[in-house]
C-alpha positions as CSV (number, residue, x, y, z in Angstrom):
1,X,31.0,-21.1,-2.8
2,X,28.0,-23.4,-2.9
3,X,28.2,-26.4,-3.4
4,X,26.3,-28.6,-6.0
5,X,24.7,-31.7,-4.6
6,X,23.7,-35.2,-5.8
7,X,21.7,-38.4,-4.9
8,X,20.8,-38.7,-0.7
9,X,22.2,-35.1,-0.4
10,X,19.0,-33.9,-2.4
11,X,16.4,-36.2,-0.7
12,X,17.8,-35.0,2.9
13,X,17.6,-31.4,1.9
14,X,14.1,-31.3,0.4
15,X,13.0,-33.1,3.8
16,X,14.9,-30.6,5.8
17,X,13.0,-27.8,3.6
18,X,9.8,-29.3,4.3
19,X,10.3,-30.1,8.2
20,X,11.3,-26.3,8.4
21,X,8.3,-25.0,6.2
22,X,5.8,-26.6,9.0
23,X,7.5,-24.9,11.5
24,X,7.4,-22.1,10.1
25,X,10.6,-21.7,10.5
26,X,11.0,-18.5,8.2
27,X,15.1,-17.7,9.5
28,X,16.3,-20.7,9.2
29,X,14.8,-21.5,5.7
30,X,16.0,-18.2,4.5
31,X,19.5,-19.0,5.8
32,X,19.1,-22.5,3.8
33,X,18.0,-20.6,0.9
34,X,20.8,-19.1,0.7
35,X,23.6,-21.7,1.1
36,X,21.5,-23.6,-1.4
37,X,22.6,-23.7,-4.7
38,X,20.4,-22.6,-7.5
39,X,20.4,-25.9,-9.5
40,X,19.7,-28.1,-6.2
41,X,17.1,-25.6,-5.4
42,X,15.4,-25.9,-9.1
43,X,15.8,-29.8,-9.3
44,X,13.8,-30.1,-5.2
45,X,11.0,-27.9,-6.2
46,X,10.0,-30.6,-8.6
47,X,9.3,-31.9,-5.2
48,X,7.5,-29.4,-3.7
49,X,3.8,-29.0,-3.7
50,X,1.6,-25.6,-4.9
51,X,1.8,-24.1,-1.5
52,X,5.3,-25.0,-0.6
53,X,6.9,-23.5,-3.9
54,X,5.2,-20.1,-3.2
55,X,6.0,-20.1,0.6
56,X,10.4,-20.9,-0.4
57,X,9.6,-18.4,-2.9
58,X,8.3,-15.6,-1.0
59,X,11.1,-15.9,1.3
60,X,13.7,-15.8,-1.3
61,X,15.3,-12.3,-1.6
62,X,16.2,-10.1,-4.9
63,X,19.6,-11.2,-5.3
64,X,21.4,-12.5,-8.6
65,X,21.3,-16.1,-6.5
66,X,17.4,-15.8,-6.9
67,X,17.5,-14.8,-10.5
68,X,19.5,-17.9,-11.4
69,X,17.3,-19.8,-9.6
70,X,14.7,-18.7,-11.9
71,X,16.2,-19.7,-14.8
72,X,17.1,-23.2,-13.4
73,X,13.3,-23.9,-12.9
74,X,11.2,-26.2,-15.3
75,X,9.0,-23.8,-17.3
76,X,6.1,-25.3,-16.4
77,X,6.8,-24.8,-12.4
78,X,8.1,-21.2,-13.7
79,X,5.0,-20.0,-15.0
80,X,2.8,-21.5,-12.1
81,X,5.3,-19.6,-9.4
82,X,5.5,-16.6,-11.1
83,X,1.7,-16.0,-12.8
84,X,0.3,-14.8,-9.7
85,X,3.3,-12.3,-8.3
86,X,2.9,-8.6,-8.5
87,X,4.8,-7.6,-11.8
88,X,6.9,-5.4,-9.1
89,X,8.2,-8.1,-7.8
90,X,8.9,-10.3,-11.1
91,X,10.8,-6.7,-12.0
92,X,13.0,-6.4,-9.6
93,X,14.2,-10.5,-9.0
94,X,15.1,-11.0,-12.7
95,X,16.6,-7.7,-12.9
96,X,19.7,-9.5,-11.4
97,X,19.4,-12.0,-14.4
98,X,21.1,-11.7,-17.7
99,X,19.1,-10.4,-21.1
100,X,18.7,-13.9,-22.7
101,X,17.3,-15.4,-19.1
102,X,14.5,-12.1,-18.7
103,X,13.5,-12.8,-22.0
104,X,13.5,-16.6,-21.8
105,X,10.9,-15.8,-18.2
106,X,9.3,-13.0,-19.4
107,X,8.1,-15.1,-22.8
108,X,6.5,-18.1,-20.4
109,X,4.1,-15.6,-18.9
110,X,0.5,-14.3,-20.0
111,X,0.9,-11.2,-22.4
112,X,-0.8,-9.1,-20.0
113,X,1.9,-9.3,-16.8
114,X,4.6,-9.3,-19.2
115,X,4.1,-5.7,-21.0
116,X,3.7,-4.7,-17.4
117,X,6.6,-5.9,-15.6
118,X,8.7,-4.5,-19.1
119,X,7.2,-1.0,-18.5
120,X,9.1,-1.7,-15.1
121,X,12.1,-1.5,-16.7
122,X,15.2,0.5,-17.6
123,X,14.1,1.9,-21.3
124,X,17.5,0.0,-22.8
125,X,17.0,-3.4,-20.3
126,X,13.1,-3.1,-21.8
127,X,14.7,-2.4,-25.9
128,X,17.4,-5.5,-25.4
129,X,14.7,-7.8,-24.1
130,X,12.2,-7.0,-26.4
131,X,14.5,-7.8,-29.3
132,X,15.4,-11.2,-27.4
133,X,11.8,-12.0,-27.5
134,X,11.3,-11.2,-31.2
135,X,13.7,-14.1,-32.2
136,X,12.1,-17.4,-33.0
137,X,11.7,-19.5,-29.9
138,X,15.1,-22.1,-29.9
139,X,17.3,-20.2,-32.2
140,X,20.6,-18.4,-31.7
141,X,19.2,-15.5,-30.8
142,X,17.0,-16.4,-28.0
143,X,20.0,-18.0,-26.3
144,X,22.8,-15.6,-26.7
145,X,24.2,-13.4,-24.2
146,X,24.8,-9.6,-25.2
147,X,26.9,-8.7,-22.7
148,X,30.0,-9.5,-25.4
149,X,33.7,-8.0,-25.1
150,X,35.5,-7.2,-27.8
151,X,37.8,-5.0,-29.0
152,X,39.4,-3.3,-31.9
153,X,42.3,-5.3,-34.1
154,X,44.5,-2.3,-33.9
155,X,44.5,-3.1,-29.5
156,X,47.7,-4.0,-28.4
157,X,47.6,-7.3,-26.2
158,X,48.3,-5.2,-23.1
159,X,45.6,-3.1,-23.3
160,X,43.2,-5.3,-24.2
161,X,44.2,-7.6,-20.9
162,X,43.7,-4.4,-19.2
163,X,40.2,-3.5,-20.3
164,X,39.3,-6.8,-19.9
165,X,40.7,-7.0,-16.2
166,X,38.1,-3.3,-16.0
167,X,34.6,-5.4,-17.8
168,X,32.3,-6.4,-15.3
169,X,29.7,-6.4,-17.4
170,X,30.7,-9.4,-19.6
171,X,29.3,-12.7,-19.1
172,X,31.7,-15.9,-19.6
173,X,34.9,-14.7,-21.3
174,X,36.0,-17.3,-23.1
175,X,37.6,-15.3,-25.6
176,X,38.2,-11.7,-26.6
177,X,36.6,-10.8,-30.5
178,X,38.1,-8.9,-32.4
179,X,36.2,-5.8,-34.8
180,X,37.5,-4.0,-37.6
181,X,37.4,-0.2,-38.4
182,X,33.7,-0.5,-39.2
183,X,32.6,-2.9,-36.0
184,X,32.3,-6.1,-38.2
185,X,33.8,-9.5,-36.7
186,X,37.2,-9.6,-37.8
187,X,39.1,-12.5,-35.5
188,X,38.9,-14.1,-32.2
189,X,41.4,-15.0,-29.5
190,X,41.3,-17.4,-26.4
191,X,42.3,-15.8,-23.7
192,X,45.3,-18.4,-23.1
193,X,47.2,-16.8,-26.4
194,X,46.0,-13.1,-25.3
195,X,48.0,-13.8,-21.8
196,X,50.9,-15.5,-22.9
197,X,51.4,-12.9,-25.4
198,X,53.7,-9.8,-25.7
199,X,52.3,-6.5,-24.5
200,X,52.6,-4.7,-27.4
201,X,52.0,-7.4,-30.3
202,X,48.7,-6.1,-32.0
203,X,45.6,-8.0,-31.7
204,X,45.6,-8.8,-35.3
205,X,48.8,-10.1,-35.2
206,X,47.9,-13.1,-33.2
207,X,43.6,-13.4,-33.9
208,X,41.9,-16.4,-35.7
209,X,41.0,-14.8,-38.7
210,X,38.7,-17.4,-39.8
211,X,35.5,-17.7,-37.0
212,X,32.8,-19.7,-37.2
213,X,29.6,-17.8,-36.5
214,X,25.9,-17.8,-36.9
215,X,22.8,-15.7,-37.1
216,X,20.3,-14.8,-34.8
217,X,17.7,-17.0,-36.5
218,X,19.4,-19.5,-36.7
219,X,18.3,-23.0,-35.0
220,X,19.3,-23.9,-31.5
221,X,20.2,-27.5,-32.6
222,X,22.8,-26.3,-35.2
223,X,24.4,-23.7,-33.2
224,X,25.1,-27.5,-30.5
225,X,26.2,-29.0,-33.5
226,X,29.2,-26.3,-34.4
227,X,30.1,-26.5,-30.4
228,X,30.5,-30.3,-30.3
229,X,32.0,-30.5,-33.5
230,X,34.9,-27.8,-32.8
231,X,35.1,-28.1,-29.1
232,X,33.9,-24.6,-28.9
233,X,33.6,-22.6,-25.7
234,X,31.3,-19.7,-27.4
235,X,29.8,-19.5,-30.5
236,X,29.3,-15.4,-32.0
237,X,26.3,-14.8,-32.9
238,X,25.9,-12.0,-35.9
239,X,24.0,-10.0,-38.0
240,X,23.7,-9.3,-42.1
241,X,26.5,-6.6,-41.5
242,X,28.9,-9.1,-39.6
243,X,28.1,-7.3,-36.4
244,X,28.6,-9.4,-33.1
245,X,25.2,-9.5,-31.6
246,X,26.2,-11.7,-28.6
247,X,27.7,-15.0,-27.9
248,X,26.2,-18.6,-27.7
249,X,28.0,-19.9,-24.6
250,X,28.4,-23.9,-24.0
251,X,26.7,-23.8,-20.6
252,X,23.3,-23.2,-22.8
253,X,24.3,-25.4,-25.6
254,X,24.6,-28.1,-23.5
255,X,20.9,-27.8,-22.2
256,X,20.1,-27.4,-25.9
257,X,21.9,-31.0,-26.6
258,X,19.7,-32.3,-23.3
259,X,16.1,-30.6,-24.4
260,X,16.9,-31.8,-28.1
261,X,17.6,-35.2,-27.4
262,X,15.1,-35.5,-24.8
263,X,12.2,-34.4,-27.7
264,X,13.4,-37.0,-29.9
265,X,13.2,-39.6,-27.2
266,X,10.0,-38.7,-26.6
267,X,8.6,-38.2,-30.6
268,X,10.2,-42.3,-30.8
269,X,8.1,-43.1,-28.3
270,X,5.2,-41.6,-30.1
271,X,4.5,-39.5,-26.5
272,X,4.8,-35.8,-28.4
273,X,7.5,-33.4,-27.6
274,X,6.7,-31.9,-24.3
275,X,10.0,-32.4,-22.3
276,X,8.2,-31.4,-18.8
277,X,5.8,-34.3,-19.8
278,X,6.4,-36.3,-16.3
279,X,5.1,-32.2,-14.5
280,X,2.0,-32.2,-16.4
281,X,-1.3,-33.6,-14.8
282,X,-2.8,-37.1,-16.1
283,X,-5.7,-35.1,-18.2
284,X,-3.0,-33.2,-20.3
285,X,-0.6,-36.5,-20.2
286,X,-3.2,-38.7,-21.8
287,X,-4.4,-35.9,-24.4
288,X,-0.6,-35.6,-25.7
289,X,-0.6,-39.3,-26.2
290,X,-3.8,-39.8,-27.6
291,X,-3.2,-38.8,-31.5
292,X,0.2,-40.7,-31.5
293,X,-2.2,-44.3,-29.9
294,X,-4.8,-43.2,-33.2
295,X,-2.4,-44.3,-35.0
296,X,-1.4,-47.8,-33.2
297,X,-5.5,-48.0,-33.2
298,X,-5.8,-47.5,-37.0
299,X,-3.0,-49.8,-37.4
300,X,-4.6,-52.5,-35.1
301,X,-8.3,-52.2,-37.0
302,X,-6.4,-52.6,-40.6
303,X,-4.2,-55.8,-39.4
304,X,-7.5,-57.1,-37.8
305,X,-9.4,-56.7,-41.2
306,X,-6.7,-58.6,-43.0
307,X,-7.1,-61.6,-40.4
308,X,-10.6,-61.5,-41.3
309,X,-9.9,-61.5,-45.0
310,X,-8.2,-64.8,-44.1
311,X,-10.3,-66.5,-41.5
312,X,-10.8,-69.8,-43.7
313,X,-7.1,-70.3,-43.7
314,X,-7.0,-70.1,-39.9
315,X,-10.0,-72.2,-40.0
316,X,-8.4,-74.8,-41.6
317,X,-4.8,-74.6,-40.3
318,X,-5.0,-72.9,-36.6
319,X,-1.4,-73.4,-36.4
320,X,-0.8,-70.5,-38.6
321,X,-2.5,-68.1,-35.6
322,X,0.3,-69.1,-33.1
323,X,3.2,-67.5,-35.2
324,X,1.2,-64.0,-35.8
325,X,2.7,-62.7,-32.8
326,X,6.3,-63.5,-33.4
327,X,5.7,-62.5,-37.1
328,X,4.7,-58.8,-35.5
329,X,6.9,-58.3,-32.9
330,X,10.2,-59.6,-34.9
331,X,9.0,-56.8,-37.7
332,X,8.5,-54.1,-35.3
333,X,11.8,-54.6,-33.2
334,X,14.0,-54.2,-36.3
335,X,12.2,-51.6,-38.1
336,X,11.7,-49.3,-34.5
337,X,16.2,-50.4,-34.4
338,X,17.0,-48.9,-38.4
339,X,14.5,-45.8,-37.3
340,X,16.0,-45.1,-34.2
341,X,20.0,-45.4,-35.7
342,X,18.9,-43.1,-38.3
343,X,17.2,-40.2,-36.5
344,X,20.3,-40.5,-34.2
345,X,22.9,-40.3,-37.0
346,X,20.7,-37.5,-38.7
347,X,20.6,-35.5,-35.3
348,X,24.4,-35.6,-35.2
349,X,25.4,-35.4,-39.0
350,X,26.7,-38.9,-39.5
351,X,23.7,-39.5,-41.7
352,X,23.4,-36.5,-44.4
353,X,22.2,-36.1,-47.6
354,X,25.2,-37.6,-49.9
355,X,25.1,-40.9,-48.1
356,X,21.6,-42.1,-48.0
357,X,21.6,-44.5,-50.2
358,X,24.6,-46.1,-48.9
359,X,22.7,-46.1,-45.3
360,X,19.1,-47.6,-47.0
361,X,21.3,-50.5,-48.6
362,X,23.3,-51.0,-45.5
363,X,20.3,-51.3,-43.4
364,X,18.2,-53.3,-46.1
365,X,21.3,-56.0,-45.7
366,X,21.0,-56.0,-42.0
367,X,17.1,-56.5,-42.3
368,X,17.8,-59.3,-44.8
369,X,21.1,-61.2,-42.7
370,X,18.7,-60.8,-39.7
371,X,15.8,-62.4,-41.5
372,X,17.5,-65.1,-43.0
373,X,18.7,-66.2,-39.2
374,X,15.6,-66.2,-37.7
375,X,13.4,-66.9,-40.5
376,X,15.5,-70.6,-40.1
377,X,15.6,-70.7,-36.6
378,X,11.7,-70.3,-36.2
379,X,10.9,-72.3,-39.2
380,X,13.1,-75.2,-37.3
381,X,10.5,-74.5,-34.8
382,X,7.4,-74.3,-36.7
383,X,8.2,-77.9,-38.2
384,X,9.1,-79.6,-34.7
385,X,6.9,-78.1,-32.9
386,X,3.7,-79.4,-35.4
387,X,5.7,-81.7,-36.7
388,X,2.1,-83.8,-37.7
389,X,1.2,-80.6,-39.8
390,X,2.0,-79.5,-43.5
391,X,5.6,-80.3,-44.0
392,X,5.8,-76.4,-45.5
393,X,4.5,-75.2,-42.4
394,X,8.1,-74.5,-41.6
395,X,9.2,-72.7,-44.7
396,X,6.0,-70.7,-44.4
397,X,6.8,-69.4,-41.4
398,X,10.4,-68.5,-41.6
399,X,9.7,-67.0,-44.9
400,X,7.5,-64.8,-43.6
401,X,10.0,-64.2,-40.7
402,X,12.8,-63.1,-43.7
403,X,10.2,-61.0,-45.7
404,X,8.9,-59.0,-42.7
405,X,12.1,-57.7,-41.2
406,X,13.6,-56.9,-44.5
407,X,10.9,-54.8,-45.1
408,X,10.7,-53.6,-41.5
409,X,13.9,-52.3,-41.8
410,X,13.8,-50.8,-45.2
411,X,10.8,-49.2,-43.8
412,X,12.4,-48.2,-40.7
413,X,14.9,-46.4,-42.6
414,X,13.4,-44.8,-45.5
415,X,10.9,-43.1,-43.7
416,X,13.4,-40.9,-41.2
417,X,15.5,-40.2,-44.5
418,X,12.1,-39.0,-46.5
419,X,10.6,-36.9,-43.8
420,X,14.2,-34.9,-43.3
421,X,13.7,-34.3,-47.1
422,X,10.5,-33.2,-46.8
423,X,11.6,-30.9,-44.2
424,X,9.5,-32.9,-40.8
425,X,10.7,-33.8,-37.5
426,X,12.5,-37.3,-38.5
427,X,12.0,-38.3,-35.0
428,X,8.3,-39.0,-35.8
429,X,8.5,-41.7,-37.8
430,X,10.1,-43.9,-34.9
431,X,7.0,-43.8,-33.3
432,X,3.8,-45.8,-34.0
433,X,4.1,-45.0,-37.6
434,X,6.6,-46.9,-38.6
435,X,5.6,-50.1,-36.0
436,X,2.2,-49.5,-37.2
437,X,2.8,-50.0,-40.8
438,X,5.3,-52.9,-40.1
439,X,2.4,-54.7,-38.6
440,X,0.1,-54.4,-41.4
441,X,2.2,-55.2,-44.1
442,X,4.1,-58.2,-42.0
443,X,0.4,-59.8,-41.3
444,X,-0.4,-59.3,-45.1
445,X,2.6,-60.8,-46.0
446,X,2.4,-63.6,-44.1
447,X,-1.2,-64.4,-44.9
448,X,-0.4,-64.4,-48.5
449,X,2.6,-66.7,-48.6
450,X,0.6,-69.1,-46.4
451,X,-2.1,-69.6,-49.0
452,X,0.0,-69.8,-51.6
453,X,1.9,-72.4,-50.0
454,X,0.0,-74.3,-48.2
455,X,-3.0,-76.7,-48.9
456,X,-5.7,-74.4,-47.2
């Protein structure tokens, strides 16, 4: 059994790798290869230049090993390995993989060298990965395996323990589905209460009638959400006529619940969505940044033209420039905080529809609790620190302190709630958009009490 491998394991391998790669040493490498496990393999060629990756790769024989390997690989160092192989060769290594992992390869390659690899094919390996293909990218469908058992409710427990012990073909049994006369999903069973029970009790007798299923189409992210709400193993996947199409397994799910959460991290940090971001070259890097900085820029010019509206009040009182930065930054933490806790509690239900109100005045109370505090503390400083000025520098200042963060976090909150509304990405709005508009209105705000405060 191979054996995964962590930390200082993974650093001395990749250097054994390349120490054997400039000897040429093509025996030993192959014999490493193999011992190698697929995932440790996958997470080293991240290490791995051009030439190296091709030179492991050409090595590597058609074996089922190989074809996991494949399907551990970042897509970005898939398509690179794989765009320049002969279509023979693509054939043949994912052969050994299972329908959802051909179809999840053959999708990240040129048109072209995909129809001809397919034409490779067994005629019913081409059909069932040509439907895979034809489901949206991310949803049910294009993770599912097909390979599913199942078997009639009228099977007696025996039989069915038999059959199952005669399945190669299936792919992670977790539990044994149950069809009626007409092949529709009628139950399921974990295998624990198929083995512990009689030999002749029916399989109806002793199935879950009631099974929590979803389409084909049906989005990746809500498929992880039924498996980490129910502790599922598998999730069925079926079609209009209650037809198992194939199973969801939590091996994928939990990849889903890693790419997911990694997109969000990366739409709050107003970088775009591309998980392999850190693979891509500096060129594309800065070109999937740039729109999301526009923003920050547009929002930079506008607060920079409201300074300039009030230039005579700094002219007269340059005290008033020394707080702009703490009147920014104080808005921007708390509104970027409420954004952040509601895209989270949206990604995993705790904020839905029927609560939203309850969540706006929650955070709105928060904003207003954490503006009061500091809005005294730094208008305690304003006053000792220019203690010579205007005696309302103070209550300017901490005013202005209150008043930005409760709007931050009003702002921080409402937007994530009316973008899921209108059916967008809520984890957009944690980005510059919301810090951006914080800025703007904080710096107008403040401006405006000053003058209508203060003797200037």
């Amino acid at each position: 059994m191979r054996k995964e491998m962590f930390g200082h394991e993974i650093a001395v391998l990749r250097d054994t790798f390349r120490r054997l790669l400039r000897r040429h040493a093509k025996v030993n490498l192959q014999k490493l290869l193999e011992k190698t496990h697929p995932a440790d393999l996958a997470l080293i060629y991240r290490h791995f230049n051009e030439d190296e990756q091709k030179a492991l790769f050409s090595l590597m024989e058609t074996s089922e090993q190989t074809a996991e390997f494949l399907g551990e690989l970042d897509e970005s160092i898939l398509h690179d390995l794989l765009v320049n192989e002969s279509p023979q060769r693509i054939a043949n290594v994912i052969r050994e993989a299972g329908t959802n992992d051909q179809a999840l390869i053959l999708g990240l390659l040129p048109v072209e060298l995909t129809k001809s690899i397919l034409e490779l094919m067994h005629d019913e390996d081409q059909e069932e990965v040509e439907e895979m293909m034809a489901y949206p990218e991310d949803s049910a469908g294009s993770l599912m395996y097909t390979d599913v058992f199942t078997m009639h409710e009228e099977t007696r427990a025996g039989e069915a323990i038999a059959a199952l012990q005669s399945f190669e073909k299936a792919e992670m049994v977790f539990y044994l589905y149950v069809t009626d006369d007409e092949g529709r999903l009628a139950g399921v069973i974990s295998l624990r209460d198929l083995v512990t029970t009689p030999a002749d009790v029916h399989l109806e007798d002793i199935m879950i009638k009631h099974v929590f299923s979803v389409r084909p189409e049906t989005d990746q992210e809500e498929v992880a959400k039924i498996v980490s709400r129910y502790n599922y193993l598998a999730v069925p996947v079926i079609d209009v006529d209650n037809k198992i199409l194939g199973i969801v397994t939590v091996d994928d799910v939990v990849d889903v619940i890693r790419e997911e959460a990694t997109e969000d991290f990366l739409q709050m940090a107003g970088v775009g969505k591309d998980r392999e971001i850190l693979l891509k070259s500096s060129w594309d890097n800065a070109k999937s940044r740039l729109p999301w900085l526009f923003t920050s820029w547009m929002g930079g010019i506008a607060a920079a033209m409201i300074i300039g509206v009030f230039d005579s009040a700094l002219e007269s009182m340059v005290a008033l420039a020394a707080f702009i930065p703490v009147v920014i930054g104080m808005g921007g933490n708390i509104g970027t905080q409420s954004s952040t806790i509601v895209v989270r509690g949206l990604a995993t239900g705790r904020v839905e529809v029927g609560n939203t109100f309850m969540v706006i005045f929650k955070e709105i109370k928060v904003g207003l609790i954490l503006g009061v505090f500091y809005g005294l503390l730094l208008g305690i400083v304003a006053y000792l620190r220019f203690i010579s000025g205007p005696p309302l520098l103070g209550v300017v200042v901490g005013l202005s302190i209150c008043i930005s963060m409760l709007i931050a976090a009003t702002i921080g909150t409402f937007v994530p709630l009316f973008l899921r509304r209108m059916d967008i990405d809520p984890a957009i709005a944690t980005g510059p958009f919301v810090t951006t508009s914080i800025d703007v209105l904080g710096v107008l705000f403040y401006f405006m009490i000053a003058t209508a405060l203060l003797p200037i």
